[in-house]
DSSP file (Angstrom, degrees, kcal/mol; ACC not computed):
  #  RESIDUE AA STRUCTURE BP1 BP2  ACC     N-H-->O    O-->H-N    N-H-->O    O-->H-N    TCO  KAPPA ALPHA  PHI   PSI    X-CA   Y-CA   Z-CA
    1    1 A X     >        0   0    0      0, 0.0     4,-2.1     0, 0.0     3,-0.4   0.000 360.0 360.0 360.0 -54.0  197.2 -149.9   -0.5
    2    2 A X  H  >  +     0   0    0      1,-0.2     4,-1.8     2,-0.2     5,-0.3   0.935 360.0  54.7 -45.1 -38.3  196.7 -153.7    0.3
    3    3 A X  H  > S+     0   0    0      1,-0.3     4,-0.9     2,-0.2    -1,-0.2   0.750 108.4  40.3 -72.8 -20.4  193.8 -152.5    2.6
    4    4 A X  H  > S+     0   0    0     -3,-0.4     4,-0.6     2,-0.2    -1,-0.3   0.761 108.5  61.3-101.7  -7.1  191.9 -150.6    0.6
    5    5 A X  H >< S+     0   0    0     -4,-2.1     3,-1.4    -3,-0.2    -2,-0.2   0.942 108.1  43.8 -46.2 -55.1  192.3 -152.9   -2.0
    6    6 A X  H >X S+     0   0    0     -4,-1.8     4,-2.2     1,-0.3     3,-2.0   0.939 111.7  50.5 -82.6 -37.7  190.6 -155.6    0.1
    7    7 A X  H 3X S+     0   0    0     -4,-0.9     4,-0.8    -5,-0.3    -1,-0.3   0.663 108.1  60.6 -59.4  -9.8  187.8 -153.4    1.4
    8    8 A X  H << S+     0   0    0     -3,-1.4    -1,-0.2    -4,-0.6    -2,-0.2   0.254 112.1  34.9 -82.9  -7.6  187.6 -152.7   -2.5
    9    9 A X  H <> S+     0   0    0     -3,-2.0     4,-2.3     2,-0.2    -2,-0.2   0.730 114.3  53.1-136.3 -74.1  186.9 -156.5   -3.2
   10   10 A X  H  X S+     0   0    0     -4,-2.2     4,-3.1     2,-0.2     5,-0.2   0.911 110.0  53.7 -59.0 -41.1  184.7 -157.3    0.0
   11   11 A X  H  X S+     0   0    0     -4,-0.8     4,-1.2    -5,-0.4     5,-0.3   0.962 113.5  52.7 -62.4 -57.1  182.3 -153.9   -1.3
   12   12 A X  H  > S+     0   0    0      1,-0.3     4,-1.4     2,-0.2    -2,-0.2   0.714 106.4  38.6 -27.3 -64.5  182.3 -155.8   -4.2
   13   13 A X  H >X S+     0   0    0     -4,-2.3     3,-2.7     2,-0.2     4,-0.7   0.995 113.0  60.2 -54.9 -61.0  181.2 -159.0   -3.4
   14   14 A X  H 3X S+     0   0    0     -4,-3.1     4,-2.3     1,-0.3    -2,-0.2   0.807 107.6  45.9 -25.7 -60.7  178.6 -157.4   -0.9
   15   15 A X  H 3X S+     0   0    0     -4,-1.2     4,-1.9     2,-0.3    -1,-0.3   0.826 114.7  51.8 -72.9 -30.5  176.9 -155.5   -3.7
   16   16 A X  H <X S+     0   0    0     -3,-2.7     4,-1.6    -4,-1.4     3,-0.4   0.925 109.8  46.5 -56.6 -88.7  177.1 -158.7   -5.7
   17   17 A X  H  X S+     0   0    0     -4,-0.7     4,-1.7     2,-0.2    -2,-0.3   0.365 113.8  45.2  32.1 -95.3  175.6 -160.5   -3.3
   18   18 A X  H  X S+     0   0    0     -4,-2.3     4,-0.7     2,-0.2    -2,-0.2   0.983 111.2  54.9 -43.7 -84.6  172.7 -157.9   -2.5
   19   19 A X  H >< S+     0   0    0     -4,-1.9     3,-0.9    -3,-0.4    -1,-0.2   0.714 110.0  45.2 -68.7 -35.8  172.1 -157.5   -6.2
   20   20 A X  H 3< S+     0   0    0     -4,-1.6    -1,-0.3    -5,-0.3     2,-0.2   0.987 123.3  39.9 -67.3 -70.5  171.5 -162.0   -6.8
   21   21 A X  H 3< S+     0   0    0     -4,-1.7    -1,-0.3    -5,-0.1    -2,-0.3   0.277  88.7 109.3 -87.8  16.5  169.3 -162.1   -3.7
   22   22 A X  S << S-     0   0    0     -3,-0.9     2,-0.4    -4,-0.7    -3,-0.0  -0.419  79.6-104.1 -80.0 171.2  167.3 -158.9   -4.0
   23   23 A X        -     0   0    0     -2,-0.1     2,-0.3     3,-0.0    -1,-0.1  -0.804  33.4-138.3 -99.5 138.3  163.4 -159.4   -4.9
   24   24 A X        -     0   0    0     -2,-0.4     2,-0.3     1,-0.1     3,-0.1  -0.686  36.7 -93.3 -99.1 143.5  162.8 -158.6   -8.8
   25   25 A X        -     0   0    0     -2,-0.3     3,-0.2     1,-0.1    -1,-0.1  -0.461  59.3 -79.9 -59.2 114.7  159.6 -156.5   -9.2
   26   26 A X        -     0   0    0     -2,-0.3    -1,-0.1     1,-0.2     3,-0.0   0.095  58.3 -98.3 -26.5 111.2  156.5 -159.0  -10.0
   27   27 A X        -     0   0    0     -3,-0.1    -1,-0.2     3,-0.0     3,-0.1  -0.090  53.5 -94.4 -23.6 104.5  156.7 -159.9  -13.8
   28   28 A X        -     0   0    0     -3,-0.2     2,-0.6     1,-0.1    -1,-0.0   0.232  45.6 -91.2  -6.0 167.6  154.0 -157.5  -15.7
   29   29 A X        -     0   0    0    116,-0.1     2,-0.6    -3,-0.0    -1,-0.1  -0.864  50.3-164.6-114.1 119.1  150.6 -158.8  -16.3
   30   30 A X        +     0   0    0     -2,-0.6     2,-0.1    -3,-0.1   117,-0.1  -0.908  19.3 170.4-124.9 100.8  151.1 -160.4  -19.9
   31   31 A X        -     0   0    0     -2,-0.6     6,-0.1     1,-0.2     5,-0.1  -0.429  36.9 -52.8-120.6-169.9  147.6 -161.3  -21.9
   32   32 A X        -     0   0    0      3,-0.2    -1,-0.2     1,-0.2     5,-0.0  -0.117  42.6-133.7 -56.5 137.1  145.7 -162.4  -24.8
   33   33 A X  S    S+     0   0    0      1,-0.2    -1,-0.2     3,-0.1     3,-0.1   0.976 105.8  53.7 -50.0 -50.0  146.6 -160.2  -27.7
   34   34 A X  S    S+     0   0    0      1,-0.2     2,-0.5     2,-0.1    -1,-0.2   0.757 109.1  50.8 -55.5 -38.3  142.5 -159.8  -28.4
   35   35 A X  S    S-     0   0    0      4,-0.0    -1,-0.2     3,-0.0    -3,-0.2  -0.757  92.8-149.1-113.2  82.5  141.9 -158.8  -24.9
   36   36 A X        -     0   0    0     -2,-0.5     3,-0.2     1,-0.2    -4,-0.1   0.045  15.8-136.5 -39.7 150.6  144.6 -155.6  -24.2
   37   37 A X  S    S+     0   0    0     -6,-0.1    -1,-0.2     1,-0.1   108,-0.1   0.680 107.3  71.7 -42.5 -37.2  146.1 -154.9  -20.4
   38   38 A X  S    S+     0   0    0      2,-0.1    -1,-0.1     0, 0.0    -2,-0.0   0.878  82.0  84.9 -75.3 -28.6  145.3 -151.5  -21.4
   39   39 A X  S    S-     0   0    0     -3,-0.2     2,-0.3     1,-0.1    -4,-0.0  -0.122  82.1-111.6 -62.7 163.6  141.5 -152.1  -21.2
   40   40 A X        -     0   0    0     72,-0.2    72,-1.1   104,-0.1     2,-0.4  -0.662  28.3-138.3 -88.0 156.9  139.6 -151.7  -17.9
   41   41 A X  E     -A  111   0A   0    102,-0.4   102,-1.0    -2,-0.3     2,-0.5  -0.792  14.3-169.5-111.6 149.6  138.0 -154.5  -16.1
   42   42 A X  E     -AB 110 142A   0     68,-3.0    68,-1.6    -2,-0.4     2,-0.8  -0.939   7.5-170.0-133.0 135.0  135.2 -154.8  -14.6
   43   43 A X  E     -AB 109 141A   0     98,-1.2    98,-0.9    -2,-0.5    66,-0.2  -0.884  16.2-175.1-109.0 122.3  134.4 -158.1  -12.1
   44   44 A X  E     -A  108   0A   0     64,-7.5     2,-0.8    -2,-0.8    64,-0.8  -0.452  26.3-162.7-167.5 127.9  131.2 -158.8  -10.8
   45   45 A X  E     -A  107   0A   0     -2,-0.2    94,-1.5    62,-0.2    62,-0.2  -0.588   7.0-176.1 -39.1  68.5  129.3 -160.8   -8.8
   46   46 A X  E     -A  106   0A   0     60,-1.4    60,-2.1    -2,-0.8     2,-0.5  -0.486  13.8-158.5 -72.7 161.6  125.2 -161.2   -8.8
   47   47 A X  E     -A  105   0A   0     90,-0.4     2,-0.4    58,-0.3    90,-0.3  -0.973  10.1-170.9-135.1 104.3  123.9 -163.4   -6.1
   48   48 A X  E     -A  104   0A   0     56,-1.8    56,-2.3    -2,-0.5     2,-0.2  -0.973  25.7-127.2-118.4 145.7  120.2 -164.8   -7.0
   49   49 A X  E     -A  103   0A   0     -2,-0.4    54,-0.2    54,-0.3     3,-0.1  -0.359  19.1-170.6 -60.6 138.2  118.3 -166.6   -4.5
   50   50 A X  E     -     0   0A   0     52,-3.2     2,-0.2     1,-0.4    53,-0.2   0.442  62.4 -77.6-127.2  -4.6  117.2 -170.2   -6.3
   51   51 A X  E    S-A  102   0A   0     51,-1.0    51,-3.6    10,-0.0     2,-0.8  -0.794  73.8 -26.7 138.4-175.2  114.7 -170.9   -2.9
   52   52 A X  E >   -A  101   0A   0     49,-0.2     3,-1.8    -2,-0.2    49,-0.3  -0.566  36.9-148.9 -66.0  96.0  115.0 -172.1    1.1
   53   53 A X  T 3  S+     0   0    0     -2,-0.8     2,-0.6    47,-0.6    -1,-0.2   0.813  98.9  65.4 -44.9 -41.2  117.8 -174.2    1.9
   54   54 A X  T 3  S+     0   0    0     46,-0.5    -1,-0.3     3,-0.0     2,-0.2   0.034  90.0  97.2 -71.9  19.3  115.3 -176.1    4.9
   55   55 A X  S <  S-     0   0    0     -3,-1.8     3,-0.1    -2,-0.6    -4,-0.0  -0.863  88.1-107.5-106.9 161.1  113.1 -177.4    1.5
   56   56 A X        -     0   0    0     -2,-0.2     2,-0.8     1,-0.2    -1,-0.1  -0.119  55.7 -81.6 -97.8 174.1  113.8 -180.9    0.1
   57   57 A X        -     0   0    0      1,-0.1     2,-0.6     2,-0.0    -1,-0.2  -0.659  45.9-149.9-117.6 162.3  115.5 -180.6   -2.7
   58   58 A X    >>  -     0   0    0     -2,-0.8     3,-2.1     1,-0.1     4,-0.6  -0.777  20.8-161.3-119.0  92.8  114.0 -179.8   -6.3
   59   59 A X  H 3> S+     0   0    0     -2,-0.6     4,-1.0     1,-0.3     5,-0.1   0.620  94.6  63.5 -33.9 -18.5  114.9 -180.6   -9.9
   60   60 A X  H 3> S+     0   0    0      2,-0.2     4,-3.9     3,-0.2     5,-0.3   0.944  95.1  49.2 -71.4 -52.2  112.8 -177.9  -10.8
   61   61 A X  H <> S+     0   0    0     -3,-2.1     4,-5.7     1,-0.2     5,-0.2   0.991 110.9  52.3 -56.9 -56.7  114.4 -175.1   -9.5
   62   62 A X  H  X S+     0   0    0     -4,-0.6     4,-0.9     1,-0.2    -1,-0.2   0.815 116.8  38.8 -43.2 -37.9  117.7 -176.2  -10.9
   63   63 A X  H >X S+     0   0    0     -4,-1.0     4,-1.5     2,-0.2     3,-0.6   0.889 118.2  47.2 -83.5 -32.8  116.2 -176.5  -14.5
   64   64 A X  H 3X S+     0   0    0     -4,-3.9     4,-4.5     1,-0.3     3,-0.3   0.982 119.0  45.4 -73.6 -61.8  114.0 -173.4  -14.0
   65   65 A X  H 3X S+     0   0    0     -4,-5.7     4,-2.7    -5,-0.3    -1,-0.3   0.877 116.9  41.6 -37.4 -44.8  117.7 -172.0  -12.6
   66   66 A X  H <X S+     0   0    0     -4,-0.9     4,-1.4    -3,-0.6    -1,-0.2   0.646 108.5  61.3-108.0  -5.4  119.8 -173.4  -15.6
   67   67 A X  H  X S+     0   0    0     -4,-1.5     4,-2.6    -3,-0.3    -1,-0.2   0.921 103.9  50.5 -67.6 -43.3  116.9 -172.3  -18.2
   68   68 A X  H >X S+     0   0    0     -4,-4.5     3,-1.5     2,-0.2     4,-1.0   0.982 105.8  59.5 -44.2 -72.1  117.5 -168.5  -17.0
   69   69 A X  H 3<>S+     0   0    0     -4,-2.7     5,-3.5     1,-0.3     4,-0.3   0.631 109.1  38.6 -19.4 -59.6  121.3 -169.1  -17.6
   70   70 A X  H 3<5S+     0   0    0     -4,-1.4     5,-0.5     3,-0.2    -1,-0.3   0.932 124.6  44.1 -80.7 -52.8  120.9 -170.0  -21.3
   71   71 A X  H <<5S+     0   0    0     -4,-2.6    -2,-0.2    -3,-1.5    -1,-0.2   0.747 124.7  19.3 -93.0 -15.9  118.2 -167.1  -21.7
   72   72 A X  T  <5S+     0   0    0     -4,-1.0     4,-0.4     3,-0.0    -1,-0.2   0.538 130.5  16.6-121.7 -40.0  119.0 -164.4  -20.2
   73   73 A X  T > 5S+     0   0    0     -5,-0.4     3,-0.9    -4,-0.3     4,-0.3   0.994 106.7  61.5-100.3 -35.1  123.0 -164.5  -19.6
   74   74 A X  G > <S+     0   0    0     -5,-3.5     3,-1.0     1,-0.2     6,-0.2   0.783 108.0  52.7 -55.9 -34.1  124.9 -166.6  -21.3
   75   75 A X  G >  S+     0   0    0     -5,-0.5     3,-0.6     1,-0.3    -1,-0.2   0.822 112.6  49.7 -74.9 -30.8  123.5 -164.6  -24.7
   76   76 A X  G <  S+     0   0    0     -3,-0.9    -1,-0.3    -4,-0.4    -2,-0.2   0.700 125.6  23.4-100.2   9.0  124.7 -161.5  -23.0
   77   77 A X  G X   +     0   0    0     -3,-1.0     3,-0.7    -4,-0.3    -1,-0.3  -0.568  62.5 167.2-134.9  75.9  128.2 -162.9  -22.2
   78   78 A X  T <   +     0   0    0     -3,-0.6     3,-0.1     1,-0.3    -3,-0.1   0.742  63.3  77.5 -78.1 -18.3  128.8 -165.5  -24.6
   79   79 A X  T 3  S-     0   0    0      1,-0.2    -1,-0.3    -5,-0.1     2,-0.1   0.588 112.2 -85.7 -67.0   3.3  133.0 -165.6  -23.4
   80   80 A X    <   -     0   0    0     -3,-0.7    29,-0.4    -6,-0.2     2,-0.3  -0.229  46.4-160.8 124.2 164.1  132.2 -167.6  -20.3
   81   81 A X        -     0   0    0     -3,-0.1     2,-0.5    27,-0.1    27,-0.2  -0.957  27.3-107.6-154.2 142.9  131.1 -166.7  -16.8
   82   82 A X  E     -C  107   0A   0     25,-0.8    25,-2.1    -2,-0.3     2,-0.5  -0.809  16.2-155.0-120.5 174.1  131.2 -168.8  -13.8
   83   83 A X  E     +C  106   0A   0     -2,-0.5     2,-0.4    23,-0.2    23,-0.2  -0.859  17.6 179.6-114.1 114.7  128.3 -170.5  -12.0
   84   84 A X  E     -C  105   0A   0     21,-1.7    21,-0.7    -2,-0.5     2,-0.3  -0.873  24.7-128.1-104.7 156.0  129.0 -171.2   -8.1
   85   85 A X  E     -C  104   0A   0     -2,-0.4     2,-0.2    19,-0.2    19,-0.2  -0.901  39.1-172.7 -98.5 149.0  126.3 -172.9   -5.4
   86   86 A X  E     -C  103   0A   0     17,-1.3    17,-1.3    -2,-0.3     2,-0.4  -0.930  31.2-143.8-145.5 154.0  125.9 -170.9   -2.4
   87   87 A X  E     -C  102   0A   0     -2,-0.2     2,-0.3    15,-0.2    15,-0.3  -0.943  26.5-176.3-105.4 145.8  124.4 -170.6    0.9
   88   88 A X  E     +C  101   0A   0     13,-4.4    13,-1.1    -2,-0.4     2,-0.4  -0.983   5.5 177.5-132.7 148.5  123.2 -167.5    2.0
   89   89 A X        +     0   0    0     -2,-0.3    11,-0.2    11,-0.2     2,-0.2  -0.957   4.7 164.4-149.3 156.1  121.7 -165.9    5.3
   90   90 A X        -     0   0    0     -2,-0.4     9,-0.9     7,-0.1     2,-0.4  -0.531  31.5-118.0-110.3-154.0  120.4 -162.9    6.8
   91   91 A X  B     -D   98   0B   0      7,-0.3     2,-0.5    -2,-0.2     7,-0.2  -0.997  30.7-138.7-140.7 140.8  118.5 -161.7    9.6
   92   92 A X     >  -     0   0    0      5,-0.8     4,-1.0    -2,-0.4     2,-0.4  -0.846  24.8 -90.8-116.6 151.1  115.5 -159.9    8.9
   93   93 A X  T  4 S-     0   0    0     -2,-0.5    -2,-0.0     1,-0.3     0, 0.0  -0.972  88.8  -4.8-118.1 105.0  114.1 -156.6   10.6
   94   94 A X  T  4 S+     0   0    0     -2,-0.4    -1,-0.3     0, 0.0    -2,-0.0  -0.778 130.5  49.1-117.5  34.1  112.0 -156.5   13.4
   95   95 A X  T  4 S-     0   0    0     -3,-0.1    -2,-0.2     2,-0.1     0, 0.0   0.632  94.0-139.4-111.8   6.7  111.3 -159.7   14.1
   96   96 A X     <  +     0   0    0     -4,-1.0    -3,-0.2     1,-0.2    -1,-0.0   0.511  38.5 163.0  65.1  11.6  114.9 -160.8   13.9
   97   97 A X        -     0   0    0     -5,-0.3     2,-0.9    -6,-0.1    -5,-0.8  -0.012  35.3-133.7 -45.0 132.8  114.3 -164.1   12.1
   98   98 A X  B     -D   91   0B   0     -7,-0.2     2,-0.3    -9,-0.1    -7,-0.3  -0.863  26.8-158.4 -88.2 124.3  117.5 -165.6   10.4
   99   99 A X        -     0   0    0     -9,-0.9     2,-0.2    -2,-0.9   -47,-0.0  -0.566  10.3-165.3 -82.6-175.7  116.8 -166.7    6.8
  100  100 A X        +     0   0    0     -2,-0.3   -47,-0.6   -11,-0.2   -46,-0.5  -0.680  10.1 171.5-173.2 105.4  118.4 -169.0    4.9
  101  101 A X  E     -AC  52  88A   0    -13,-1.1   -13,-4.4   -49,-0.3     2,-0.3  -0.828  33.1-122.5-133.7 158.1  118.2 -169.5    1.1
  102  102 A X  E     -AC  51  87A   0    -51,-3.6   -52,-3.2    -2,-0.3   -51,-1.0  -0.725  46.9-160.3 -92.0 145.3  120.3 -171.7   -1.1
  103  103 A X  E     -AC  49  86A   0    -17,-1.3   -17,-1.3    -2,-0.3     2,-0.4  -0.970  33.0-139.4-133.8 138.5  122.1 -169.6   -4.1
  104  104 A X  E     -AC  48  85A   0    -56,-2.3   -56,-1.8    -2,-0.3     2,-0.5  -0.943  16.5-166.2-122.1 163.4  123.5 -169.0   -7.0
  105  105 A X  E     -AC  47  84A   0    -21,-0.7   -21,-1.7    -2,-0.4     2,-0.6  -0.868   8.3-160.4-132.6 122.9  126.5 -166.6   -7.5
  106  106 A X  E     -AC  46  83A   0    -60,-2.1   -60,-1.4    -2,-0.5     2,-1.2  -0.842   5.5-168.2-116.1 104.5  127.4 -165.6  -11.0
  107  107 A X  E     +AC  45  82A   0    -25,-2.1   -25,-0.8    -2,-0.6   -62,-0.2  -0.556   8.5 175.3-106.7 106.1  130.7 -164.3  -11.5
  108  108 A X  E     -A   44   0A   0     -2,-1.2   -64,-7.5   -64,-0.8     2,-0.4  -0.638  16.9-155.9-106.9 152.7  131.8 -162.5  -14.8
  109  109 A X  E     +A   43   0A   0    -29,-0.4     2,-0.5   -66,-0.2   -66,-0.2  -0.806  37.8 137.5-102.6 128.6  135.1 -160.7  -15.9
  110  110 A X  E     -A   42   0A   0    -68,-1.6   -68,-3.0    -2,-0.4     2,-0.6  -0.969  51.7 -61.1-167.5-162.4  134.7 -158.3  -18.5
  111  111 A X  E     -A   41   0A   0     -2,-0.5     2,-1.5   -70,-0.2     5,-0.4  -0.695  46.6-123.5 -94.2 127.4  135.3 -155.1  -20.1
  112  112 A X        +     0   0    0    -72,-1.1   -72,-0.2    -2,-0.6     2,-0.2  -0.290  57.9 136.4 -40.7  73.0  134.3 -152.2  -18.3
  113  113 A X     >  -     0   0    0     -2,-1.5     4,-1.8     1,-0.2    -3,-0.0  -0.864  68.4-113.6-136.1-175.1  132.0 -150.5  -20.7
  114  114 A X  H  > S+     0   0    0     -2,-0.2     4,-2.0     1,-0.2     5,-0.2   0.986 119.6  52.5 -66.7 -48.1  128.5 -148.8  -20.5
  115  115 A X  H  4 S+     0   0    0      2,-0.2     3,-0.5     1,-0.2    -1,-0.2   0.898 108.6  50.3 -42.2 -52.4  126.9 -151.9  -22.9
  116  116 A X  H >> S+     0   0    0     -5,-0.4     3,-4.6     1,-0.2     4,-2.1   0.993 111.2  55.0 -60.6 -64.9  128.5 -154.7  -20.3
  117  117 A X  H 3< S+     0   0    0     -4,-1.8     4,-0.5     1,-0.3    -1,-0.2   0.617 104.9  46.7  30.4 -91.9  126.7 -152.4  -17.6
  118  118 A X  T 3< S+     0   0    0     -4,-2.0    -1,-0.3    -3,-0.5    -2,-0.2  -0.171 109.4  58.1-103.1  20.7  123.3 -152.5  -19.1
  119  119 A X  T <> S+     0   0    0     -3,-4.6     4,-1.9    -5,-0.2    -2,-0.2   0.459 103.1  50.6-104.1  -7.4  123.6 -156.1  -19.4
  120  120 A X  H  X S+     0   0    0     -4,-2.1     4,-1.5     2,-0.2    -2,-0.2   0.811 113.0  47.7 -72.9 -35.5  124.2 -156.6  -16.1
  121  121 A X  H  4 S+     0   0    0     -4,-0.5    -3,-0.1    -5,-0.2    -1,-0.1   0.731 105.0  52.6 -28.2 -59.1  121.6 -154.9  -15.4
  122  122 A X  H  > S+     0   0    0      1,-0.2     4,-2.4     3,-0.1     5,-0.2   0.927 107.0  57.2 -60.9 -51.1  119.2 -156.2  -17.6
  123  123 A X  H  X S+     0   0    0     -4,-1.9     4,-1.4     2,-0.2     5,-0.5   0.995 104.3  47.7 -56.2 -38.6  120.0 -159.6  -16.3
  124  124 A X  H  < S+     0   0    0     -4,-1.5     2,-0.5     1,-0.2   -76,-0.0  -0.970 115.8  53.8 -70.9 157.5  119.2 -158.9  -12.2
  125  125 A X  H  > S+     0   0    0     -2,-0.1     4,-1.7     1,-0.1    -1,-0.2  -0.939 106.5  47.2 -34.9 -41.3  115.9 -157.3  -13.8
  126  126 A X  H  X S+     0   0    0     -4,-2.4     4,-3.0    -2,-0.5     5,-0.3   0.971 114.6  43.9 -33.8 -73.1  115.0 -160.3  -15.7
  127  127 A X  H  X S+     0   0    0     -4,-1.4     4,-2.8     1,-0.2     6,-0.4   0.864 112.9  54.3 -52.1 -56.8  115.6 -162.6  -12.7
  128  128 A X  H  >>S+     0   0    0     -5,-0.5     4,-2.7     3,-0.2     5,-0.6   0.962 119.5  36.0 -34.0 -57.5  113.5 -159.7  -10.4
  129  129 A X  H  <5S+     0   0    0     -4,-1.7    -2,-0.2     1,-0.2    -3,-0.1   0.956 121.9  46.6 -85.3 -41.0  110.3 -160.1  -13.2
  130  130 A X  H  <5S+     0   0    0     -4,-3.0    -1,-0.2     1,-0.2    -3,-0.2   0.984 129.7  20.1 -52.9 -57.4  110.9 -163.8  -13.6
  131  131 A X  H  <5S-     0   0    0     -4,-2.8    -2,-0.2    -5,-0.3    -1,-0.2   0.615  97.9-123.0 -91.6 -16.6  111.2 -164.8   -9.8
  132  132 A X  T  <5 +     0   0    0     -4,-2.7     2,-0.3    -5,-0.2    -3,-0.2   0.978  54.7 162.9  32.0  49.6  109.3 -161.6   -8.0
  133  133 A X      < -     0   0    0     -5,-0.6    -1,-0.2    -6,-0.4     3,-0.1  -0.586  41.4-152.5 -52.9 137.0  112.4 -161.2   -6.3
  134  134 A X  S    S+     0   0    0     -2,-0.3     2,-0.3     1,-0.3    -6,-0.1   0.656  78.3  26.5-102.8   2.2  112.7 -157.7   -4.7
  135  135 A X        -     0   0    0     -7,-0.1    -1,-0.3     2,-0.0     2,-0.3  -0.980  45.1-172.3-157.1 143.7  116.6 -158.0   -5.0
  136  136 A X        -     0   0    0     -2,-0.3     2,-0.8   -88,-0.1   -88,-0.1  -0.921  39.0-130.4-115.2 151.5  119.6 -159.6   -6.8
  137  137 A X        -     0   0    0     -2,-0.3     2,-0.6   -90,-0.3   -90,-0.4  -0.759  25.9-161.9-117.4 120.4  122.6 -158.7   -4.9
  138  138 A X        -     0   0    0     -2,-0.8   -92,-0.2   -92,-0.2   -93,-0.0  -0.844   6.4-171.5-125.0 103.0  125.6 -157.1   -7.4
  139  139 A X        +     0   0    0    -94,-1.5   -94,-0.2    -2,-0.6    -1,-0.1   0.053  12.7 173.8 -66.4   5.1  129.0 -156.8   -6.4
  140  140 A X        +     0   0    0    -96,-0.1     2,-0.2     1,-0.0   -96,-0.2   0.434  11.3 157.7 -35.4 152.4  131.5 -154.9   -8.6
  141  141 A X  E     -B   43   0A   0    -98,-0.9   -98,-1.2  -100,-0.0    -2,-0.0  -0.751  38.9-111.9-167.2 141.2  134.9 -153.7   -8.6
  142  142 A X  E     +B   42   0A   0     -2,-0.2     2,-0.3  -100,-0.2  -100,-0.2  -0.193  47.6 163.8 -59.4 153.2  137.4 -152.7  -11.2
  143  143 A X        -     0   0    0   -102,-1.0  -102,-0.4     2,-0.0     2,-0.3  -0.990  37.2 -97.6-159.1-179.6  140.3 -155.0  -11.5
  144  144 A X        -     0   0    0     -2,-0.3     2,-0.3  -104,-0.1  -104,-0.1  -0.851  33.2-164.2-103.1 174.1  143.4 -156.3  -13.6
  145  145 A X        -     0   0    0     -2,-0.3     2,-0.3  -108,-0.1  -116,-0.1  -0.941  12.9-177.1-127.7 151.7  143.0 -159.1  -15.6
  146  146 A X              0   0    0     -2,-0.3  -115,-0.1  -115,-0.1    -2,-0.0  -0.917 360.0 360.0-151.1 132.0  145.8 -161.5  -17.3
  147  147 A X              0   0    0     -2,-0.3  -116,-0.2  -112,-0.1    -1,-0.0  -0.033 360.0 360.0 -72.3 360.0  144.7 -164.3  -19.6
């Protein structure tokens, strides 16, 4: 009897034990009341060319750059966005030249809907007609989001 008694008290402990040091499943994602969990997210990245990194550098582009901001995105995502500097290069085909243009990368979170969309859109067409760019380069992916 003493021996299963004590093998009754060592499972015991054990499972205590176990149960203090196990890892508790990562706390839910807990946000702004105004902005559900339940919605979808959408993240995404445009890339615009602002000119050649190997050019001196120019107060112009940067105002020309920060003029777009204010006319063409900020209006269509007035809750915030952020604004990185970037480097970028490729290699271009066939003469195998590397370029190399200074950038900037604009990354906004928002709700997945067709209207956010076709304002992303709209901006990298703006930017295209403004600059005669042939490309802004658009990253997406769904994601969650927690505020």
């Amino acid at each position: 009897m003493k021996y299963k008694s004590a093998v009754l008290l060592a499972g015991i402990v054990a499972f205590a034990l176990a149960a203090r040091f196990a890892v508790a499943d990562p706390p839910a994602l807990q946000g702004d009341p105004a902005r559900p969990e339940s919605a979808h997210w959408l993240r995404s990245e445009l890339f615009f060319s602002i000119g050649p990194v190997d050019a001196p550098d120019d107060d112009i582009r940067e105002i020309r750059w920060r003029a777009f901001l204010d006319r063409e995105v900020t209006p269509r995502f007035p809750d915030g966005l952020t604004v990185l500097d970037a480097y970028g290069q490729w290699r271009s085909r066939p003469a195998d030249a590397t370029n190399r243009l200074r950038s900037k990368v604009v990354l906004i979170l928002c709700e997945d809907t067709p209207a956010n969309r076709a304002a992303i859109d709209a901006i990298r067409a703006a930017y295209k007609t403004a600059t005669h760019d042939k490309s802004v380069l658009l990253i997406t992916e769904r994601v969650d989001v927690s505020f």
